[in-house]
ZADRENMI-421704 format. One record per residue (C-alpha): residue number from 0; residue in one letter; x, z, y. Coordinates in steps of 0.5 Angstrom, whole numbers, plus 500, padded with zeros to 3 digits. Each point is the difference from the previous one (the first is absolute). Layout:
% residues N
<site num="NUM" residuo="A" u="X" w="Z" v="Y"/>
...
This chain:
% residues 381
<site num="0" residuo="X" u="572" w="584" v="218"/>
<site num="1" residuo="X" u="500" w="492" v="498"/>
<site num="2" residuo="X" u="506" w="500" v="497"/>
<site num="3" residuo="X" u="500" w="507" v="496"/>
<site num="4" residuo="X" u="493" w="498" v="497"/>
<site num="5" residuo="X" u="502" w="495" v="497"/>
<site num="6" residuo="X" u="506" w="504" v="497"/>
<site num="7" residuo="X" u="497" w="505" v="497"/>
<site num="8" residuo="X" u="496" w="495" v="497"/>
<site num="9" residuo="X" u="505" w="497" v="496"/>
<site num="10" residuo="X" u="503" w="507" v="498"/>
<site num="11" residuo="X" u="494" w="502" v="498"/>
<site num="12" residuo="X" u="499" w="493" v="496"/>
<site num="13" residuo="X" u="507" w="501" v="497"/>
<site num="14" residuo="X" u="499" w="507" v="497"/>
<site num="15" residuo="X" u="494" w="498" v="497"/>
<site num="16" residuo="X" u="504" w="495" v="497"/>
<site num="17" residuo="X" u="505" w="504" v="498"/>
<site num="18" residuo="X" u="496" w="505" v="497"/>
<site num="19" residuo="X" u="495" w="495" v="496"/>
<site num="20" residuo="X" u="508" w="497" v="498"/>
<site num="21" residuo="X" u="501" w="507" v="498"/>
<site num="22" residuo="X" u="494" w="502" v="496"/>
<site num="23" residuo="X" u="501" w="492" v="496"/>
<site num="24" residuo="X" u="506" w="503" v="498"/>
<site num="25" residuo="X" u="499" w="506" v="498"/>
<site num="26" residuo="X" u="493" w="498" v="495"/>
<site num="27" residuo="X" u="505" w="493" v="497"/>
<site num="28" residuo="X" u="504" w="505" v="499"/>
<site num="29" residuo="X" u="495" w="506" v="496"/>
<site num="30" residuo="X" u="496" w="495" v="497"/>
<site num="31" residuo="X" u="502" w="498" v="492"/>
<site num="32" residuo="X" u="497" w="495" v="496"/>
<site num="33" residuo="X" u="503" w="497" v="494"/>
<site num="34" residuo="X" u="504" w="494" v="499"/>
<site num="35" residuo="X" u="503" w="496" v="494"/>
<site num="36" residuo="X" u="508" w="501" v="503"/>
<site num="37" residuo="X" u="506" w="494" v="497"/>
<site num="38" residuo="X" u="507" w="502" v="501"/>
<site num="39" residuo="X" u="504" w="494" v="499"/>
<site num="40" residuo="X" u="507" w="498" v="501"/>
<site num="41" residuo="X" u="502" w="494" v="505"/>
<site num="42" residuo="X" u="498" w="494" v="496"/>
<site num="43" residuo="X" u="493" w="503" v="500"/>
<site num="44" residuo="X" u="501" w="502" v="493"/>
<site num="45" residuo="X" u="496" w="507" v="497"/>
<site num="46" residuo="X" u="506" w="504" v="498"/>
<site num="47" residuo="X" u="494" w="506" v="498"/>
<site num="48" residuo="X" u="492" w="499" v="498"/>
<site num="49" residuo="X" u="496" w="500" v="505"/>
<site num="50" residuo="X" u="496" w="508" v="501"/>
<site num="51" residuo="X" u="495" w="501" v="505"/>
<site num="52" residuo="X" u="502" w="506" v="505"/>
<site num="53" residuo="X" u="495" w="504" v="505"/>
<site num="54" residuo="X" u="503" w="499" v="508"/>
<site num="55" residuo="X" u="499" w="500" v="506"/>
<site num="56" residuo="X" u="497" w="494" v="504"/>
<site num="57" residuo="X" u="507" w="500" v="504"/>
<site num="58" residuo="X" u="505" w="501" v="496"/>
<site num="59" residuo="X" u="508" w="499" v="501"/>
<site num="60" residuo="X" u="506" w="503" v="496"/>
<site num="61" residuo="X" u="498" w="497" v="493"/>
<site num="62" residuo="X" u="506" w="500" v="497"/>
<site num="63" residuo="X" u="501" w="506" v="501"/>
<site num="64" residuo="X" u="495" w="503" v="497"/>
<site num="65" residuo="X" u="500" w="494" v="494"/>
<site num="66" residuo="X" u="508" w="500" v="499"/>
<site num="67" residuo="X" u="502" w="495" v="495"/>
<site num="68" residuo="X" u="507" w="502" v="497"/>
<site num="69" residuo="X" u="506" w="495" v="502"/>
<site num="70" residuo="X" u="496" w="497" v="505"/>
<site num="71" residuo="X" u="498" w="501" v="508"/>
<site num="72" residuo="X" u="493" w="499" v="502"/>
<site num="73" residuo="X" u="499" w="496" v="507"/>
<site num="74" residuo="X" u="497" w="504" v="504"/>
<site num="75" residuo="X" u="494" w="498" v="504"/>
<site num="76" residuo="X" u="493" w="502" v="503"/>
<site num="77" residuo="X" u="494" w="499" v="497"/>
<site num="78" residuo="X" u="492" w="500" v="502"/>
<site num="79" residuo="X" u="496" w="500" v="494"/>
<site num="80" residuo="X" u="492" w="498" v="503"/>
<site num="81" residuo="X" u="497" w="497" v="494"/>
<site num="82" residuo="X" u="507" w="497" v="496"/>
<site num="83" residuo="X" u="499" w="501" v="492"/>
<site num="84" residuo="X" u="507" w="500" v="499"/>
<site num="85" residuo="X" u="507" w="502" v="504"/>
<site num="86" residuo="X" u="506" w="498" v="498"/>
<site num="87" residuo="X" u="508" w="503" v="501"/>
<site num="88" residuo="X" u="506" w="495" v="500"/>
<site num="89" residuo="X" u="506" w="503" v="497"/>
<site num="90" residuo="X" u="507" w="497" v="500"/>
<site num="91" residuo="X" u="505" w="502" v="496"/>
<site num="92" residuo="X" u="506" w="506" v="503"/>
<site num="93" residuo="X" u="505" w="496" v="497"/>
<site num="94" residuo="X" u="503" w="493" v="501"/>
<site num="95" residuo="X" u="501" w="494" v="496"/>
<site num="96" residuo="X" u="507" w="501" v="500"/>
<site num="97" residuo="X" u="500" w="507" v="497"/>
<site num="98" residuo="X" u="494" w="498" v="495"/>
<site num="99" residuo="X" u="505" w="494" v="497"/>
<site num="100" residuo="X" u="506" w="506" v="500"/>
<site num="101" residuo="X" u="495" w="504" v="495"/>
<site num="102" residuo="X" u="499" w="494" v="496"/>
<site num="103" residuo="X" u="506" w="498" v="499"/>
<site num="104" residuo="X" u="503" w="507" v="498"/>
<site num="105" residuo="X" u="494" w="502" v="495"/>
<site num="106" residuo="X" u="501" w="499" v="493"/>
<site num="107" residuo="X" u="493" w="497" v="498"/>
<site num="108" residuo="X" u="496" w="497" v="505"/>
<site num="109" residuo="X" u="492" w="498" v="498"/>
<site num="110" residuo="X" u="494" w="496" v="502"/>
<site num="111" residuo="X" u="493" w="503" v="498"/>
<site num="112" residuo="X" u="493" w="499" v="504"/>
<site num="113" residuo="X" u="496" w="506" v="503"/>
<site num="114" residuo="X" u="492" w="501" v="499"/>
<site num="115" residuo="X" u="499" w="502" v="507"/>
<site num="116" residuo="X" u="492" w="501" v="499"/>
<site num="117" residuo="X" u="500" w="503" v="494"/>
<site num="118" residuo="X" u="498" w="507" v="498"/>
<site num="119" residuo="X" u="506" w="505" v="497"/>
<site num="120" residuo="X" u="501" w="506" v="498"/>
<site num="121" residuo="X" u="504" w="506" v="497"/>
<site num="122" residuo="X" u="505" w="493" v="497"/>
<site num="123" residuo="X" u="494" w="495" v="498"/>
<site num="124" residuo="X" u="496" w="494" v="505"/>
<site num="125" residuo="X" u="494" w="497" v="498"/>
<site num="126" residuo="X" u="498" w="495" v="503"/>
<site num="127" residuo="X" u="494" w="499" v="504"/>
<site num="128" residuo="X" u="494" w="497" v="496"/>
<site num="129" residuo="X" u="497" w="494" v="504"/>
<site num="130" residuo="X" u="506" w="499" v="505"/>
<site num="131" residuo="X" u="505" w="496" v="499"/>
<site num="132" residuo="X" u="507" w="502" v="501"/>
<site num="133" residuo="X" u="505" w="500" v="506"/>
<site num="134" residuo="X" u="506" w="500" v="497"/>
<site num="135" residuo="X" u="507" w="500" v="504"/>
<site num="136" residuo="X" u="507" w="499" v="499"/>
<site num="137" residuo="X" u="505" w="506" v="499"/>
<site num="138" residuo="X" u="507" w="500" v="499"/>
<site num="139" residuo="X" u="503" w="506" v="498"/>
<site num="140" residuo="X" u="508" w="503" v="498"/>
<site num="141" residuo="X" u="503" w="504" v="495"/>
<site num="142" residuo="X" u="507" w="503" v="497"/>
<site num="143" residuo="X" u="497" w="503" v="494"/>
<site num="144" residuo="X" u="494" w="496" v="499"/>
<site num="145" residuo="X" u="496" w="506" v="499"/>
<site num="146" residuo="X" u="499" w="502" v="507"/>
<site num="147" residuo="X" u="498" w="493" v="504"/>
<site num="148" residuo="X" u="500" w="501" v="508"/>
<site num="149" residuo="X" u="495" w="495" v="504"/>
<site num="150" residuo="X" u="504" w="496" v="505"/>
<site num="151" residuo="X" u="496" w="500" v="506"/>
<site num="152" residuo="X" u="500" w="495" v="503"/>
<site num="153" residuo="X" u="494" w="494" v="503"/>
<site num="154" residuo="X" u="497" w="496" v="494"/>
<site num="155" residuo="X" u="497" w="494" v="500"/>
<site num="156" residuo="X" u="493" w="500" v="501"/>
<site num="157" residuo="X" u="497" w="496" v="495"/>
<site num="158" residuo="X" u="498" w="502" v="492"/>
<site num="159" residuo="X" u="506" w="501" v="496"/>
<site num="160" residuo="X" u="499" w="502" v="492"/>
<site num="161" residuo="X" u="505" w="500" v="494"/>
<site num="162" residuo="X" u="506" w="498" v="505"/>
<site num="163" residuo="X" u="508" w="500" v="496"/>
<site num="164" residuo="X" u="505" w="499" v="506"/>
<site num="165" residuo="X" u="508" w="497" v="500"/>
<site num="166" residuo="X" u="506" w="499" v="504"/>
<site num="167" residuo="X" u="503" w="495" v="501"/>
<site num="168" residuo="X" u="506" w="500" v="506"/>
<site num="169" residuo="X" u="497" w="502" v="506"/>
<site num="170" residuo="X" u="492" w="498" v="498"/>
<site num="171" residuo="X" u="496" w="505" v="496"/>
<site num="172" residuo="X" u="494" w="496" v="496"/>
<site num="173" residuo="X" u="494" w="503" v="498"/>
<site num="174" residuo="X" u="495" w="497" v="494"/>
<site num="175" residuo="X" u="493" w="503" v="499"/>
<site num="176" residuo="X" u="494" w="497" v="497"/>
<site num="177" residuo="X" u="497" w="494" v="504"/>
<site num="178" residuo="X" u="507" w="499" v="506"/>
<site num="179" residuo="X" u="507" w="500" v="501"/>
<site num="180" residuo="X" u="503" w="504" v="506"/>
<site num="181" residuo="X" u="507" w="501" v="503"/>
<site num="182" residuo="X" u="503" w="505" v="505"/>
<site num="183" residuo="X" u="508" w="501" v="503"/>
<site num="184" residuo="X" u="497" w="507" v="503"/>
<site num="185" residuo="X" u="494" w="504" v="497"/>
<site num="186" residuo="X" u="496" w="500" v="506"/>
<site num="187" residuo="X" u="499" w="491" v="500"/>
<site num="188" residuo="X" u="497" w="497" v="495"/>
<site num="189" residuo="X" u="499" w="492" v="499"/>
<site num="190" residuo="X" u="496" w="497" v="495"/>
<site num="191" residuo="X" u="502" w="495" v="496"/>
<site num="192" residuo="X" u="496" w="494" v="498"/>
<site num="193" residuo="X" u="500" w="499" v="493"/>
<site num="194" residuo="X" u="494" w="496" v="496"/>
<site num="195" residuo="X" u="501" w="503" v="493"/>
<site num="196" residuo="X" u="494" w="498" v="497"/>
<site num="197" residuo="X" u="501" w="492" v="503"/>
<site num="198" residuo="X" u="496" w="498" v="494"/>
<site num="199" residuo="X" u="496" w="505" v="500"/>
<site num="200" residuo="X" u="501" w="500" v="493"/>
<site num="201" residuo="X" u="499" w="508" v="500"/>
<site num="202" residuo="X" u="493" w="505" v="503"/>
<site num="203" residuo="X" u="504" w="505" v="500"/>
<site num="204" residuo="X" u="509" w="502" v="501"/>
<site num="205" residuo="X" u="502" w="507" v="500"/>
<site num="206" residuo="X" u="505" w="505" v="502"/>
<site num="207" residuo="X" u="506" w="494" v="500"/>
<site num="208" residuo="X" u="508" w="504" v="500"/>
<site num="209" residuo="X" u="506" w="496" v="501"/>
<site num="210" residuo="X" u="505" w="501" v="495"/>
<site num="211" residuo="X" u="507" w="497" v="500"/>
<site num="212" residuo="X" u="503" w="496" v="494"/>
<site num="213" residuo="X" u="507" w="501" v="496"/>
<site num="214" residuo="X" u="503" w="494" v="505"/>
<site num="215" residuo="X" u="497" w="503" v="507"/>
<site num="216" residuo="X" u="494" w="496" v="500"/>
<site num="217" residuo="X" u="494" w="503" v="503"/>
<site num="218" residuo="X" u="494" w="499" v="498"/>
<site num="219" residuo="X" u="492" w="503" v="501"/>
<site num="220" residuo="X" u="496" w="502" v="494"/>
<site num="221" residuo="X" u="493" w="502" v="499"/>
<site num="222" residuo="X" u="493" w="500" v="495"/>
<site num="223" residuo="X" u="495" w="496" v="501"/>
<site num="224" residuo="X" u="493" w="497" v="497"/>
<site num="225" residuo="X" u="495" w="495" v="502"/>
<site num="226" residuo="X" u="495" w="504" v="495"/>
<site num="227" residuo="X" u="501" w="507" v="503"/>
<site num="228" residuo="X" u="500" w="502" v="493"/>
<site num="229" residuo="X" u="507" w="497" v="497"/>
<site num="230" residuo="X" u="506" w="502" v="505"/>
<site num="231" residuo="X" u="507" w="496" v="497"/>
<site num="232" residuo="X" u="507" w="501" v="504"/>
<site num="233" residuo="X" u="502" w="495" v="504"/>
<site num="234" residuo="X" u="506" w="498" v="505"/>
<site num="235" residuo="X" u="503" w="495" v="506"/>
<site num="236" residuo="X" u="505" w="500" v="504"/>
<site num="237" residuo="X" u="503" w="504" v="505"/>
<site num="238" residuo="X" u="505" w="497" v="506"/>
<site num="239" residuo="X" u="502" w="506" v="505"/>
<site num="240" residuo="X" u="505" w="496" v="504"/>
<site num="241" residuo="X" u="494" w="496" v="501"/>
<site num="242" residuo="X" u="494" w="506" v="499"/>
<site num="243" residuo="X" u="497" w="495" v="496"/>
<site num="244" residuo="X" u="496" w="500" v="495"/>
<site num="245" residuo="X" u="497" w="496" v="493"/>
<site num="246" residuo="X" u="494" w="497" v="498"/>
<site num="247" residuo="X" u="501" w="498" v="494"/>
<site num="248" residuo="X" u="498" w="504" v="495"/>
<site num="249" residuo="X" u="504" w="501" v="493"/>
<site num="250" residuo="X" u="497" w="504" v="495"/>
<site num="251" residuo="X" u="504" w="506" v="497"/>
<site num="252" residuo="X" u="500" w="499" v="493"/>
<site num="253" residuo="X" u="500" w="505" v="494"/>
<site num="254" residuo="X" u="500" w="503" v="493"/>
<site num="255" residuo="X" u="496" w="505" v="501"/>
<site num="256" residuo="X" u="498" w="502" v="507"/>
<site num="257" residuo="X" u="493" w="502" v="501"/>
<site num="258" residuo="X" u="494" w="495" v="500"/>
<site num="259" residuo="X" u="498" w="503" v="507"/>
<site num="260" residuo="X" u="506" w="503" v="504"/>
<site num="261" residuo="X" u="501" w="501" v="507"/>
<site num="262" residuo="X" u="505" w="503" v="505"/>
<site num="263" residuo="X" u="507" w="497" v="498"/>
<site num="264" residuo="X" u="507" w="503" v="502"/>
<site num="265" residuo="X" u="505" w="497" v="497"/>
<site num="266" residuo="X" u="508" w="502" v="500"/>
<site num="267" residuo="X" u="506" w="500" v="497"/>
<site num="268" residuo="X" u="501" w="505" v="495"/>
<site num="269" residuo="X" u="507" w="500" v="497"/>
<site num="270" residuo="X" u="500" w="492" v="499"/>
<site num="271" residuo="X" u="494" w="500" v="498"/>
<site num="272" residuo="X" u="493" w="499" v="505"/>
<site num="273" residuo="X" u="495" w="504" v="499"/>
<site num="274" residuo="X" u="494" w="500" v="501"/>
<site num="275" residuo="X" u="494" w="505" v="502"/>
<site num="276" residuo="X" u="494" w="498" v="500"/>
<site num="277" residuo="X" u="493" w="504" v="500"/>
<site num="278" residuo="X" u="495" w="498" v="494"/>
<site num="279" residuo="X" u="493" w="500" v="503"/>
<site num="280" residuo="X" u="496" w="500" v="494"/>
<site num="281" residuo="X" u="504" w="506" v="497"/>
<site num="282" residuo="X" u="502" w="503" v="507"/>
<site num="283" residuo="X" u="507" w="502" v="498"/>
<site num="284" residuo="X" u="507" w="498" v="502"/>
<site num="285" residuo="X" u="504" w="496" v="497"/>
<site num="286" residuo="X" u="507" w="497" v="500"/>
<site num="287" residuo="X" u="503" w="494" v="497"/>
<site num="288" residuo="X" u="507" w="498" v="499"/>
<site num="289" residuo="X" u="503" w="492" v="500"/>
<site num="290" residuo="X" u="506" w="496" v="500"/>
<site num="291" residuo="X" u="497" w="496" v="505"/>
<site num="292" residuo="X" u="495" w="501" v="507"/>
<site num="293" residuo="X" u="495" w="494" v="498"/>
<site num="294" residuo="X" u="498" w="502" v="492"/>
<site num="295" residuo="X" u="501" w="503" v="495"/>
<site num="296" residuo="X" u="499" w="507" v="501"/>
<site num="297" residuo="X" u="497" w="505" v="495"/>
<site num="298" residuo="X" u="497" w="506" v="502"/>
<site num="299" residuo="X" u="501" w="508" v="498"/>
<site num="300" residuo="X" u="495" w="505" v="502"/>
<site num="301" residuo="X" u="501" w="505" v="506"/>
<site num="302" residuo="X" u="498" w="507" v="496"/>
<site num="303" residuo="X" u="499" w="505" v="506"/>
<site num="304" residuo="X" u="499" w="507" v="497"/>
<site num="305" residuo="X" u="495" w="506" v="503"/>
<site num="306" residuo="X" u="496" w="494" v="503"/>
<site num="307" residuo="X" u="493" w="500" v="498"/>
<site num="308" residuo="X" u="494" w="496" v="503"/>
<site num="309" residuo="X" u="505" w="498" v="506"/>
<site num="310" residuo="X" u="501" w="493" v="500"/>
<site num="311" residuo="X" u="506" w="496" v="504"/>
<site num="312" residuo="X" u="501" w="494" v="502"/>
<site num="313" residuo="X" u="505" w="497" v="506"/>
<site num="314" residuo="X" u="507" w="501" v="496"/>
<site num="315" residuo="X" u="507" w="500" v="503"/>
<site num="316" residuo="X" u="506" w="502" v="497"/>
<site num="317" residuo="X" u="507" w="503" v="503"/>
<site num="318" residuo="X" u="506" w="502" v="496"/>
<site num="319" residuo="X" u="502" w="507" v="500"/>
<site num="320" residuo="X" u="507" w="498" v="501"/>
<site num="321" residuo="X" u="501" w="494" v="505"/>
<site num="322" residuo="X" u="507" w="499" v="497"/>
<site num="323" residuo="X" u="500" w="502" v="492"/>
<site num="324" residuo="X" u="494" w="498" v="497"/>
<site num="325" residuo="X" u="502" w="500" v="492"/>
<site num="326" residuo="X" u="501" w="507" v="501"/>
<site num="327" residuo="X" u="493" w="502" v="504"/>
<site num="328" residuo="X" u="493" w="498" v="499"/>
<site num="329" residuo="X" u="495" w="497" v="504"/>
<site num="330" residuo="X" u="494" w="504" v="506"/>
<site num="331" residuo="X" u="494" w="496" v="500"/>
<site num="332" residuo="X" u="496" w="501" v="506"/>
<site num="333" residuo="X" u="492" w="499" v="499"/>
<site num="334" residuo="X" u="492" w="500" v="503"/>
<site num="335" residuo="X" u="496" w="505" v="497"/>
<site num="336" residuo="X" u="493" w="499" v="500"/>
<site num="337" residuo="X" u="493" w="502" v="497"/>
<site num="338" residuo="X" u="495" w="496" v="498"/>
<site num="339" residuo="X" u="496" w="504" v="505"/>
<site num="340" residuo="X" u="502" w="496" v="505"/>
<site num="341" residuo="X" u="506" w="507" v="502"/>
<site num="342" residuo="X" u="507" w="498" v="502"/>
<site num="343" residuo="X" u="506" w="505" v="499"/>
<site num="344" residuo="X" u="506" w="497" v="503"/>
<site num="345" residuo="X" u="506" w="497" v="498"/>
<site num="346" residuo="X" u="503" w="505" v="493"/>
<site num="347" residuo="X" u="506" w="498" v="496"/>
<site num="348" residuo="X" u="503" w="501" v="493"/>
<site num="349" residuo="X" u="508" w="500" v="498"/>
<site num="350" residuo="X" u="502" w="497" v="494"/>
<site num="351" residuo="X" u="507" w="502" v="495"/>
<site num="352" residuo="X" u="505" w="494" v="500"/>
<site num="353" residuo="X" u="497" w="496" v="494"/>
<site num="354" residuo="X" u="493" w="499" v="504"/>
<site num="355" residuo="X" u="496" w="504" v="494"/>
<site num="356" residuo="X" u="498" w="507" v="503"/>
<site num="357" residuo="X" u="497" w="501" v="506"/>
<site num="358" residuo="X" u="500" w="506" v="504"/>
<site num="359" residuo="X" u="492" w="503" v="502"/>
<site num="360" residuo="X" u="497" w="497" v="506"/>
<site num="361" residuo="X" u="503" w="504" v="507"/>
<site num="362" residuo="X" u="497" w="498" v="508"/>
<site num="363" residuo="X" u="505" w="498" v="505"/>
<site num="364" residuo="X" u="499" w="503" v="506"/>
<site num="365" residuo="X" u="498" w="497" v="506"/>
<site num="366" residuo="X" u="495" w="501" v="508"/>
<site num="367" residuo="X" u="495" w="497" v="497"/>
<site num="368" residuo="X" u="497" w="497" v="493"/>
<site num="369" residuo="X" u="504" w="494" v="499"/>
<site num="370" residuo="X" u="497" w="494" v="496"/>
<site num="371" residuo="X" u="504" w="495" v="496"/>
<site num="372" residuo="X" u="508" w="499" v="502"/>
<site num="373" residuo="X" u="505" w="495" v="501"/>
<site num="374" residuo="X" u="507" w="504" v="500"/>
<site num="375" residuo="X" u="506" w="496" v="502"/>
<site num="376" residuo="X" u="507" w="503" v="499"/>
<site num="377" residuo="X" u="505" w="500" v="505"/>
<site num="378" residuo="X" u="505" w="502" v="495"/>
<site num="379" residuo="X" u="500" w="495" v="494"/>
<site num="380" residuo="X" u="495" w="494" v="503"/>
């Protein structure tokens, strides 16, 4: 009798436990409450805006019920209690290796940036008022460009806006506006150190693009402005063996480029350089034509037909034909915008061979609302 007492006490005590375990278990498991979830990729960078979800306070198998397509969710348990916000990390199905295949295979490969806390619906974003934005890196890939697939991959977790990218041996460089960045595999980033505005002789520089001139030279070209009100175009150089870029500045002179131009993309056309700009006091694009990078450019009005109260800024141009371009026009791809504060996406406009008369606007095609391009050309550059 001792020894059995103690025994059953136990017993008794293990199965209170087990059934206090149980009931736990089953009140975690039916009570919800409303959590703010994050999905984001193994560099803890948002892949989608954050939304709010209504679940249980033991919860597990998130993935699955939160799929992200091209990548796979980290399973694990989670308890809730008094958590505001839950976050899911996904890591991309496909390695790096295969990731470089499908560059190297693609016709265009373009850099843009994604507005991950804004509102967008039925093709237009609006970005929230009184919130600053997120915006992230996104590369993206096509063989027409018109329809654009989204590499899904880890991207850097830092603000990324109006980037333009190259290649060069086995680096790809990518320029945005405010930094410098490389990368030999789409899933590492390495910032570069790059004091562009050493004499702080600017307040504000936007959108830099390199360009390439007739002797192989690489070069970054921006607007800037140190009133916010007159922007010009500049430019410094580039050395991709090295990854280093200018600080000395030198202004792109011109016959008659706009007073108050911004968003430069320079390329060679022909054996001429162009230039398109956007002018920001009349909200239109324009493309200007020299025999030299550095001056002497004189402008020519974009006329896009059918295009209403849209305005586009952020051209970039591609040829319609990589190997023969006396014979077929232009694409320039572009922003558009309302004076709401609405955002609609990269458009593009075709031109015939003599650059004069340009096509009506049509959308590419892509998963989310892409902003800003910087298209590299696997064929040609």
């Amino acid at each position: 009798m001792i020894i059995k007492r103690p025994i059953k006490i136990i017993m008794l005590i293990l199965g209170g436990c087990f059934g206090l375990a149980i009931g736990v278990l089953i009140y975690l498991s039916q009570t919800g409450k409303t959590v703010t979830l994050r999905q984001v990729d193994e560099n803890h960078t948002l892949i989608q805006k954050p939304h709010q979800v209504k679940l249980a306070q033991l919860t597990f198998k998130l993935g699955e019920r939160y799929p992200i397509d091209g990548y796979q969710a980290e399973e694990r348990l989670n308890v809730l209690f008094n958590r505001k916000s839950l976050t899911i990390v996904y890591r991309p199905r496909q390695n790096a290796k295969v990731q470089i295949k499908k560059m190297e295979k693609a016709h265009y490969i373009a850099t843009a940036f994604q507005v991950i806390n804004a509102n967008t619906k039925n093709g237009i974003q609006t970005i929230p008022k009184n919130e600053t934005e997120i915006d992230r890196l996104r590369v993206l890939y096509s063989s027409d460009g018109k329809k654009w697939k989204t590499l899904k991959t880890n991207y850097p977790n830092w603000g990324v806006r109006d980037p333009d990218i190259i290649h060069y041996k086995k680096v790809w460089y990518i320029v945005y506006t405010a930094g410098l960045m490389k990368t030999t595999d789409f899933r590492h980033w390495q910032r570069i150190d790059w004091n562009y505005n050493v004499s702080n002789q600017w307040a504000w520089l936007w959108a830099p693009e390199f360009f390439k001139d007739k002797n192989g030279q690489y070069h970054i070209i921006a607007s800037a402005s140190s009133d916010g009100k007159s922007f010009r175009i500049y430019m410094t150089d580039f050395d991709p063996d090295t990854g280093t870029a200018g600080t000395n500045w030198t202004e792109v002179t011109r016959s008659n480029l706009a007073g108050n131009t911004i968003d430069p993309h320079m390329f060679i056309w022909n054996n001429q350089y162009k230039l398109l700009t956007k002018d920001e006091d009349t909200k239109q694009l324009n493309l200007a034509t020299s025999n030299q990078y550095y001056d002497g450019f004189v402008n020519s009005l974009i006329s896009i037909p059918n295009i209403g109260n849209i305005m586009v800024e952020a051209p970039e141009a591609e040829p319609l034909n990589d190997f023969n371009t006396t014979q077929a026009g232009l694409r320039v791809y572009f922003d558009t915008y309302d004076m709401n504060g609405n955002y609609y996406g990269i458009h593009y406009t075709d031109s015939d061979s003599n650059l004069s008369n340009w096509s009506d606007m049509q959308p590419i095609q892509a998963d989310f609302l892409v902003r800003h391009f910087g298209i590299w050309n696997n064929f040609i550059d």
